[in-house]
SEBAMI-8529 format. One line per field, with one value per residue: residue in three letters; x, y, z of N, C-alpha, C in turn; residue number from 1. Coordinates in steps of 0.2 Angstrom, whole numbers. Layout:
type ALA/...
n_c1 X/...
n_c2 Y/...
n_c3 Z/...
ca_c1 X/...
ca_c2 Y/...
ca_c3 Z/...
c_c1 X/...
c_c2 Y/...
c_c3 Z/...
seq NUM/...
END
This chain:
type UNK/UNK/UNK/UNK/UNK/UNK/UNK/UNK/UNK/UNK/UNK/UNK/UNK/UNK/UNK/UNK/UNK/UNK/UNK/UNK/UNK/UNK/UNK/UNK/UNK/UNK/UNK/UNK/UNK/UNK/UNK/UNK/UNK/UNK/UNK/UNK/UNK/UNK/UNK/UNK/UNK/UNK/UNK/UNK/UNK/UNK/UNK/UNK/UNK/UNK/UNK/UNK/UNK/UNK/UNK/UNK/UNK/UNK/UNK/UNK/UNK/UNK/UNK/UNK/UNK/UNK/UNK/UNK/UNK/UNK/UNK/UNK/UNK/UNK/UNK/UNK/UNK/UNK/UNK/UNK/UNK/UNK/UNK/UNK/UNK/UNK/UNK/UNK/UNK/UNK/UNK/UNK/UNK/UNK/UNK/UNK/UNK/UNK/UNK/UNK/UNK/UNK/UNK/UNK/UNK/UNK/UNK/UNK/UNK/UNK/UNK/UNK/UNK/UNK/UNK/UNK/UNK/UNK/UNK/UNK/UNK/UNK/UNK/UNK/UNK/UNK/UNK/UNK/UNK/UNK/UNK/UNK/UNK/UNK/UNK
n_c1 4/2/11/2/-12/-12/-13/-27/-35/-33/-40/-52/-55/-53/-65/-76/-76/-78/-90/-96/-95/-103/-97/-85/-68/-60/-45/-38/-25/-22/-12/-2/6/20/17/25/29/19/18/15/22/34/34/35/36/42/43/57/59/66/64/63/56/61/65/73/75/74/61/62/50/51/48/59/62/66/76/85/86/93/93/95/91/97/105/109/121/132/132/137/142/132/121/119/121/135/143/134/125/120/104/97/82/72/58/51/47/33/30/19/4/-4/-17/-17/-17/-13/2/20/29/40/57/71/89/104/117/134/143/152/148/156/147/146/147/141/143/142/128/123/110/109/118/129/133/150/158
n_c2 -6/12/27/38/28/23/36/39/31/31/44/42/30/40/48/40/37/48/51/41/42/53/69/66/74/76/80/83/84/85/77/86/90/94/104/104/90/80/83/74/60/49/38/24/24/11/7/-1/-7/-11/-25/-21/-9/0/15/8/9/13/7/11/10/11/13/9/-1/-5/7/6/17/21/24/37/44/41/34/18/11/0/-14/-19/-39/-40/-36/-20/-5/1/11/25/37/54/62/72/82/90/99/100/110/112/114/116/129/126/123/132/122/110/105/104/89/78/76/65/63/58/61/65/62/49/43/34/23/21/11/9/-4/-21/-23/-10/-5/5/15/27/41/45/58
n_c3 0/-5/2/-1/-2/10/17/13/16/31/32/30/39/51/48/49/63/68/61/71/83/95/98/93/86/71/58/44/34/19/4/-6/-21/-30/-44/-55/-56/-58/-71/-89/-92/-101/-93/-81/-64/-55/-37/-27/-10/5/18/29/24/20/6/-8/-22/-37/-51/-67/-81/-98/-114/-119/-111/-94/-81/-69/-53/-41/-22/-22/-33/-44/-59/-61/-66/-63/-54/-37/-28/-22/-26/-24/-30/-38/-49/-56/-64/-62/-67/-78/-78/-88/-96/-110/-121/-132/-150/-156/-150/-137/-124/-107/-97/-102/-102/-108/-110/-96/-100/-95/-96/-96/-86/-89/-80/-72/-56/-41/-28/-12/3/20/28/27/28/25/14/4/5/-1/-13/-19/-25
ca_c1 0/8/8/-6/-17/-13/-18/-33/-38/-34/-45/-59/-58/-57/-74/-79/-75/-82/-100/-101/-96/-102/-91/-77/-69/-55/-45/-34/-21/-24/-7/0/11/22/15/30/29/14/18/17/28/32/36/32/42/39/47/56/58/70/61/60/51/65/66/80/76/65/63/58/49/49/45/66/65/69/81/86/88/95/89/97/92/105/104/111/128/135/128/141/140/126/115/121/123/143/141/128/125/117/100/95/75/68/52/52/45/31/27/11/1/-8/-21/-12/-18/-10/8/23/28/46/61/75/95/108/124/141/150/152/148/154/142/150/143/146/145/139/121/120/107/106/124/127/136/155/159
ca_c2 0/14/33/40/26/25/42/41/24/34/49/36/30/46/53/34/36/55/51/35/44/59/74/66/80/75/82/76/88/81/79/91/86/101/102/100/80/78/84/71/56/44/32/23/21/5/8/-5/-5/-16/-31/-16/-3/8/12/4/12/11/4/17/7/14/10/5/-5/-6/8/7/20/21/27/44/44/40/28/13/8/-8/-17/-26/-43/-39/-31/-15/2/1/17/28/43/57/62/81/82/93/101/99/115/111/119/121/130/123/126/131/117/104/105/101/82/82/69/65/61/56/67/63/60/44/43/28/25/18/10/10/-11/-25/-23/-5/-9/13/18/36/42/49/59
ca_c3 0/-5/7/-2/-1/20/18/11/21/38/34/28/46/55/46/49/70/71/63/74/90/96/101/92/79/65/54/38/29/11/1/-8/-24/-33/-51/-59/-55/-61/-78/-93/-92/-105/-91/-75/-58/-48/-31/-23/-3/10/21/36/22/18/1/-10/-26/-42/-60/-71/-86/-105/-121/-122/-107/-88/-82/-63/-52/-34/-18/-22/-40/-49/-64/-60/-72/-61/-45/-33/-29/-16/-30/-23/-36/-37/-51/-57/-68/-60/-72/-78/-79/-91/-98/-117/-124/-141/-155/-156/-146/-132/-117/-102/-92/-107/-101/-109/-105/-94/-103/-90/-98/-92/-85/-91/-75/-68/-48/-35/-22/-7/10/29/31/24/27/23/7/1/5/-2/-19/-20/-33
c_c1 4/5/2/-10/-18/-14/-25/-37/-37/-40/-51/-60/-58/-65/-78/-81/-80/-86/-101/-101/-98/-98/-83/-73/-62/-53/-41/-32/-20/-14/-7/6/14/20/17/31/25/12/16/22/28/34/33/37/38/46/47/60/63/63/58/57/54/66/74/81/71/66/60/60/49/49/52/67/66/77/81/89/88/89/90/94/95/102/110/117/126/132/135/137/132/121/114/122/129/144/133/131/118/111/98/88/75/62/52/48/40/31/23/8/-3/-12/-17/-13/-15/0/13/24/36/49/67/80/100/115/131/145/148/150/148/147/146/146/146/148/145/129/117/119/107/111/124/133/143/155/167
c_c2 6/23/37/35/25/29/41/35/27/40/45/33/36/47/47/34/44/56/46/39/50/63/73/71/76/78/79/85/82/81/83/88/94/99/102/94/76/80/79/68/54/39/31/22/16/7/1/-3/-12/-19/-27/-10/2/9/11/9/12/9/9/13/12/11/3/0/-1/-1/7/12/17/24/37/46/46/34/24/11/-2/-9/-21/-32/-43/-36/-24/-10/0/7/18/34/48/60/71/79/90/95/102/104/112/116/120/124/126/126/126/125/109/106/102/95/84/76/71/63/62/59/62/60/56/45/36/28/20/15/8/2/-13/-26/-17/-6/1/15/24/36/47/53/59
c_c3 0/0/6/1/6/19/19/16/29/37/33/36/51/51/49/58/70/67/67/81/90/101/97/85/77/62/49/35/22/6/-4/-16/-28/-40/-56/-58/-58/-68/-83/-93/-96/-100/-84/-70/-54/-43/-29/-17/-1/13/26/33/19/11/-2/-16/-31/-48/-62/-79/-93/-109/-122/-120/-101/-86/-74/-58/-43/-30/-19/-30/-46/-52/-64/-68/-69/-52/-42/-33/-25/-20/-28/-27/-33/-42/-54/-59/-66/-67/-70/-80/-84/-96/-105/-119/-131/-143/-156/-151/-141/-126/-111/-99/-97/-108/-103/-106/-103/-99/-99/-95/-95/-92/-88/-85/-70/-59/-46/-31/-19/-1/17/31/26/22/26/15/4/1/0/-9/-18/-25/-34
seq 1/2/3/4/5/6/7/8/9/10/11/12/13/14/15/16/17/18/19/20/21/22/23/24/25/26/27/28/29/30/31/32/33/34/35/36/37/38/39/40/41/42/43/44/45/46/47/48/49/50/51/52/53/54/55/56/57/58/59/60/61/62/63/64/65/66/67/68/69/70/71/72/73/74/75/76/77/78/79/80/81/82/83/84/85/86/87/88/89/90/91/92/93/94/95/96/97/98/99/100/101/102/103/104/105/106/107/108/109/110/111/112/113/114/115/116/117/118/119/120/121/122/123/124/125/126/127/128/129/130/131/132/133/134/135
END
């Protein structure tokens, strides 16, 4: 279940507890998302997560295939033996500009590519699964 959905399934039982009791009052701050994120994608991120919830990192599906991104969002080069990032290539997002006119509410879509300079990523043990990127 992913944070939204706990959201939404929490305010569903608050309203649910304060019509059944009286006096009980609730409230729920709704998420909020920047509207730059919700632009036009051509792709999907499936998030995966550690066995204790933390996340690890994501797949970011496209047309060309499966790219893999870190917890930091780095695209994935090479994995240690542990299936660990060992490199990665930091990504520049961008908002593609059309040509034709459009309604404002019909927003460019974004297209992310990938920076030139290699980055390690490192980690403190054996069982640190996210460890952090050098450059």
């Amino acid at each position: 279940m992913s944070v939204h959905q706990r959201g939404q399934l929490t305010r569903f039982h608050s309203e649910l507890l304060a019509g059944a009791i009286p006096g009980l009052a609730h409230s729920y701050r709704p998420f909020l998302a920047d509207f730059r994120l919700t632009r036009p994608k051509d792709w999907g991120d499936v998030y995966a997560y550690t066995p204790d919830g933390q996340l690890r990192g994501w797949t970011r599906h496209l047309e060309e295939g499966g790219k893999e991104f870190n917890v930091d969002g780095l695209l994935v080069l090479t994995r240690d033996a542990k299936g660990r990032c060992s490199t990665a290539l930091p990504v520049k997002y961008q908002f593609i500009p059309l040509a034709e006119k459009r309604p404002p509410w019909d927003w460019p879509p974004v297209r992310f590519t990938a920076q030139a300079k290699v980055v390690t990523c490192e980690y403190r043990n054996d069982a640190d699964i996210t460890g952090r990127a050098v450059e």
